[in-house]
N, C-alpha and C positions, 0 to 999 in steps of 0.2 A: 879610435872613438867612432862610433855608427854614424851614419848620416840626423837620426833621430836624436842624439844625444847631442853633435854640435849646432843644431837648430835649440834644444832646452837650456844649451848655455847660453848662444848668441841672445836670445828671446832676456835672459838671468841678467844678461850683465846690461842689455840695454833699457833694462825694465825702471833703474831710477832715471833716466834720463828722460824716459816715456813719459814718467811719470808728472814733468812739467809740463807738457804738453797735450797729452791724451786726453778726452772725456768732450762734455758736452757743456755749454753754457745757458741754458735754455732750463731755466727753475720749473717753470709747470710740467714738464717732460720727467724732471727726475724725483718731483714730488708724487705725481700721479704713479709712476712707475714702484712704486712702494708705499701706497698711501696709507695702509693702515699704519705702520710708522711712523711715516712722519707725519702723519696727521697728528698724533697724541702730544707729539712734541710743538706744534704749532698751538695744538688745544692748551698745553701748559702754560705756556706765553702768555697767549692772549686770558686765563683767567687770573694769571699773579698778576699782570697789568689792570686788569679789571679792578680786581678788589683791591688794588694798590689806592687806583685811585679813589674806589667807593671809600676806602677806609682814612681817607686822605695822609697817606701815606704810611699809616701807624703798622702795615702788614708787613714793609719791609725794611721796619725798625730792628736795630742790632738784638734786644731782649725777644723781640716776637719773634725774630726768627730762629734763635737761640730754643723758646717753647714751642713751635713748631718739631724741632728734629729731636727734644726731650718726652712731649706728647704723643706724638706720632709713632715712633721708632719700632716698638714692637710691630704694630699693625706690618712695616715695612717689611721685619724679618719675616713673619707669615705670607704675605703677599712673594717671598722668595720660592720658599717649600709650596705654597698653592699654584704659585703659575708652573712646577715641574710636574707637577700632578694634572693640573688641567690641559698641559702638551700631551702627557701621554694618554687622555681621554679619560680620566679622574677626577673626582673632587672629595673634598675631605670637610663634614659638616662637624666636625665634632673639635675642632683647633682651640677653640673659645672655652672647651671644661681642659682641656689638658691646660690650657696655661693654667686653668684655677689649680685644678690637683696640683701643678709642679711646684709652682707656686705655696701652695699649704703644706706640700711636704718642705721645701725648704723652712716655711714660718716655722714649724712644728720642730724643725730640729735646731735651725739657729737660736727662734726665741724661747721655745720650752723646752729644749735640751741642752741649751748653752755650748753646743758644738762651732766650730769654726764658720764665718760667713763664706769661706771656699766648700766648705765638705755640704752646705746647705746645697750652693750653684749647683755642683756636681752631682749634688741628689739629684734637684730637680731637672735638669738635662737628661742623666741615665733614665727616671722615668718615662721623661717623653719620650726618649728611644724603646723602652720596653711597650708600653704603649702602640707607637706607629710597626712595630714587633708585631702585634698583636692585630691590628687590622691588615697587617701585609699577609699574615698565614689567611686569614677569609677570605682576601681578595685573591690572591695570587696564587695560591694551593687548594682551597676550598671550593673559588668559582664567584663568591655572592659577588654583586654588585655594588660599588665604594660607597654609592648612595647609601643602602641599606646599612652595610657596617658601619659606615661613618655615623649616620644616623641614631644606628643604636647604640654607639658607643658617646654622643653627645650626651645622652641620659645616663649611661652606664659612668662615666669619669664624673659627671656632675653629681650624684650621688654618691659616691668613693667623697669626692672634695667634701660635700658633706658631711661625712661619716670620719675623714683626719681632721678637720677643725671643729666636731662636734657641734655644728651650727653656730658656731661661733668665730667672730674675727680678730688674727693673731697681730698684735704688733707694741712696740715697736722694732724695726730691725737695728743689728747693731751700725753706727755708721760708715764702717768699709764700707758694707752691704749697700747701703743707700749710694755709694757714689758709683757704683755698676752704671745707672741710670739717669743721676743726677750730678757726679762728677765734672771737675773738667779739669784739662792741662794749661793750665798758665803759671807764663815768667820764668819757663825753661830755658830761654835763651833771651832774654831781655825783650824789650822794645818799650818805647816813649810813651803814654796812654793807649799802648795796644800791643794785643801779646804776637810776640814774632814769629815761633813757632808755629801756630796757626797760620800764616802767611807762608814760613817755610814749608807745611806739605801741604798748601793746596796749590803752589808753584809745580812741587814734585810730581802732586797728579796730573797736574796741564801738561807738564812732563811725560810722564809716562802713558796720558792719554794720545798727544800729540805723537808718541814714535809708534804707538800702537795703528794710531788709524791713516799712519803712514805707510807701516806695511801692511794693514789689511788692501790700502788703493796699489802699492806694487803688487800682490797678487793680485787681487782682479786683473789688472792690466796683464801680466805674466799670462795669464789665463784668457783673454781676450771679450773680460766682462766689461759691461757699461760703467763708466764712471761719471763724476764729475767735471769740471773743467778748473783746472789748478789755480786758477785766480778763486773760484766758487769752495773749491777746497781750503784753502788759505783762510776765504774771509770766514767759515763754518768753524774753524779750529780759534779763529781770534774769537769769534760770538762766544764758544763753548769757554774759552779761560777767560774772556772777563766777567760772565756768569758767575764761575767759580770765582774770583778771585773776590768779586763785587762781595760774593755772600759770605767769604773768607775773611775780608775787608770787616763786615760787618760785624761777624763771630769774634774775630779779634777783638772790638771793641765792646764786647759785652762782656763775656765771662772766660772766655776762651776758649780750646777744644774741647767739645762734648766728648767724656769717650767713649759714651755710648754710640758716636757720628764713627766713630776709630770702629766701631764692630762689627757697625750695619757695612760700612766700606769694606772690609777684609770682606765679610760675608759675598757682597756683590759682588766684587772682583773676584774671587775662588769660583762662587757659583757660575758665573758668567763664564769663568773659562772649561766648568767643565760640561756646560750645556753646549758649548760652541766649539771646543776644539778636541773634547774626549770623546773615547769610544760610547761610554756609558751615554754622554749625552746625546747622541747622533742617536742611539738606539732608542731612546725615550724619542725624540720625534718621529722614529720610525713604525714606531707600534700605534703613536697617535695617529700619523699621518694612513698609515694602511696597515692595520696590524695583520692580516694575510699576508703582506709581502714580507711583513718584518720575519714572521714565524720562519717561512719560504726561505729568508733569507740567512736563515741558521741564529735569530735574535731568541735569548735564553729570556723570552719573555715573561715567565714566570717569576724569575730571579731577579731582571727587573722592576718590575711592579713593586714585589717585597723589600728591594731597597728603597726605592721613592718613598716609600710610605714609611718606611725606617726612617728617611731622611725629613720627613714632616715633622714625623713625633721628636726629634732631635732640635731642628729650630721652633716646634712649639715650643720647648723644654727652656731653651734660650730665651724665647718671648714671655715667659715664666716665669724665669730670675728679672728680666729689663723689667716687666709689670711691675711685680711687688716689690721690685726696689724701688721703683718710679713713685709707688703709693704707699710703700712703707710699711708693707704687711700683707696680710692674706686677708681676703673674704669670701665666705661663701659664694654670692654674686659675681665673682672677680671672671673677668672675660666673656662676660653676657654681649652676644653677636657678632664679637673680631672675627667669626668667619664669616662673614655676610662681608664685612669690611677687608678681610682678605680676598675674597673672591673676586668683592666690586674691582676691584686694584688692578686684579691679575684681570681681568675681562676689559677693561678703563684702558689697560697699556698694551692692548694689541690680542689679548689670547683670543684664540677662534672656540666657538662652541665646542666644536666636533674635536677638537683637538687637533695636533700638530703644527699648531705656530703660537709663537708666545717667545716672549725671552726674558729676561729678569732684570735686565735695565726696563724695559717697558713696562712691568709689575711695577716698580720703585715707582715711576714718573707717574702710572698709574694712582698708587699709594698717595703721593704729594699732591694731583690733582685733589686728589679728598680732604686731604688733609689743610690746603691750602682753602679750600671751599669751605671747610668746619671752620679753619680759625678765624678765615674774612665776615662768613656770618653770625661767629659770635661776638667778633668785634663792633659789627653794626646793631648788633642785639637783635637779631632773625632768631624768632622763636624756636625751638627744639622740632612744634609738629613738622614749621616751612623747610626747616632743613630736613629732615628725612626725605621729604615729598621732594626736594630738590637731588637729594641724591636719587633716589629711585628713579627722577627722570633722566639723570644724568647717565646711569647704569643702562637704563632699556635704552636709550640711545646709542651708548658701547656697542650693546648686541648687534642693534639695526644698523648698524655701520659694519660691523663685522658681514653681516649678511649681504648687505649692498655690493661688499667689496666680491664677494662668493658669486653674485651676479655678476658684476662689470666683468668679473674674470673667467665667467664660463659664457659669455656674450660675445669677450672678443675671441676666441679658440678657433 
């Protein structure tokens, strides 16, 4: 064995033992040191506290939070697909007519063709892949600019939606179809006035959260990056699962597992892993980050792009079936501005203008500030105009923070 190879093992084998010991205890050192990050997660806190208390307490009641991740939910899977598109220097205006089209074409065949509610889903999924098809040849072979395509394809799918539901709106769906959205799992495995199941995997995720972001801190260390300090580590992992478990706790006691929360979660977790630990994903920030180097760097950027945008009209297609099963049918009107509210999300949870940072737990938390913010101010009954005006300030703010941060970090260089 080389001298370089028993220095990678020595470093390998004593790397969990480092791991108790290594890092730094000094919170404003390791929050500033990533602060577009952890800023949003601090920003989440403190507004579910806010409105917890504005609402006096009714925000993080078992039912309210139960309609929050029922309400919400689509917005969330689009805030998935828009923050990979906006890493790679993209944006897609047109998400809001494809859920309608996907959407119409399922009403159209489940309820006036009396076809299966599975062969309706699959419809409207394959459209939204045909679709994001079809803005990836513009973008990625033609040349045009996403704005533009997207653009004109927000009027081009809004028009289509019009023309399958012949301005008219289809419903009702049959009730499989309606539990896509509005389902849930309970009294799979017993429990006393709360379903246990629900308790059983969000243990599982604390689980599987906690070994994950045990070995992301042994590679850093492995690697000789800054970490934590393992008391600070510790106490971050106990905050994170009694968050979950507190909102697990809750869910329990309402209705039980959403399984629409069962899709957005698969969603997250898959995506996440393949922005952060796949080829494909590396190369999507690399084209955002400096599309010269990426090309330089042998990145098949063409062929990228056209899956990204593959991959939008795919969980448009998803946020399509979750909508009209949520509403029970198709309307014309149906996803009037979710890309405004996808973008705010993916911009809210870290993404940079210019592209190449962003990640899709950040979009989610993103998502959840908005969505926490809608449901606290219609629970105090804050008129529709003050909320808008509230999100738009809370949006240009995202940006101006983003920017700040583009300073602080070309200030200290």
């Amino acid at each position: 064995m080389s001298t370089t190879e028993d220095r990678e093992a020595t470093v390998a084998e004593s790397a969990p033992a480092a791991a108790l010991h290594a890092g730094t205890s000094d919170p404003r050192m390791l929050i500033m040191r990533n602060l577009r990050q952890s800023g949003i997660y601090i920003a989440f806190v403190v507004i579910v506290a806010l409105f917890a208390v504005l609402t006096d307490g009714v925000l993080l009641s078992p039912g309210n939070l139960t309609n929050i991740v029922l309400q919400y939910s689509y917005i969330l899977v689009l805030a998935i697909g828009m923050v990979i598109l906006i890493i790679a220097g993209h944006i897609d205006l047109s998400v809001g007519s494809i859920v309608a089209l996907t959407g119409a074409v399922s009403a159209v065949l489940v309820i006036q063709h009396g076809q299966p509610w599975a062969v309706g889903a699959l419809a409207a999924i394959a459209v939204g892949v045909a679709v994001g098809a079809w803005h990836g040849i513009w973008v990625a072979f033609v040349g045009m600019p996403a704005f533009i395509v997207t653009l004109a394809g927000m009027l081009l799918f809004r028009g289509l939606t019009l023309q399958v539901l012949d301005n008219v709106s289809l419903s009702p769906f049959p009730t499989a179809y309606q539990k896509v959205a509005s389902g849930f799992l309970n009294g799979l495995i017993g429990g006393n006035g709360y379903d246990a199941f629900t308790l059983l995997i969000a243990a599982l995720a604390v689980g599987g959260y906690t070994v994950s972001v045990f070995r992301t801190r042994l590679a850093r260390i492995r690697y000789e990056q800054p970490v934590e300090s393992f008391p600070l580590f510790v106490a971050r992992v106990l905050l994170v699962a009694a968050i979950v478990m507190y909102f697990a706790w809750q869910l329990a006691h309402a209705r039980g597992l959403p399984i629409v929360l069962i899709v957005l979660a698969v969603l997250v977790i898959a995506y996440g892993l393949v922005t952060k630990s796949s080829v494909f994903g590396r190369q999507v920030y690399a084209i955002g980050g400096n599309l010269s180097a990426a090309m330089l760097s042998g990145v098949k950027v063409r062929k990228v792009n056209f899956w990204i945008f593959v991959n939008m009209g795919f969980l448009a297609g998803v946020a399509g079936v979750i909508y009209s099963s949520r509403s029970n049918g198709a309307q014309p009107a149906a996803g009037n501005m979710f890309e405004l509210d996808a973008i705010a999300a993916a911009f809210i949870g870290g993404a940079a203008v210019a592209g190449g940072v962003g990640t899709v737990v950040g979009a989610v938390v993103g998502g959840l500030i908005m969505a926490v913010m809608s449901n606290g101010m219609q629970l105090m009954g804050v008129e529709q105009s003050t909320q808008s005006v509230v999100k738009g300030l809370v949006l240009l703010l995202a940006v101006a923070f983003d920017i700040y941060n583009k300073r602080r970090a070309g200030a200290t260089r």
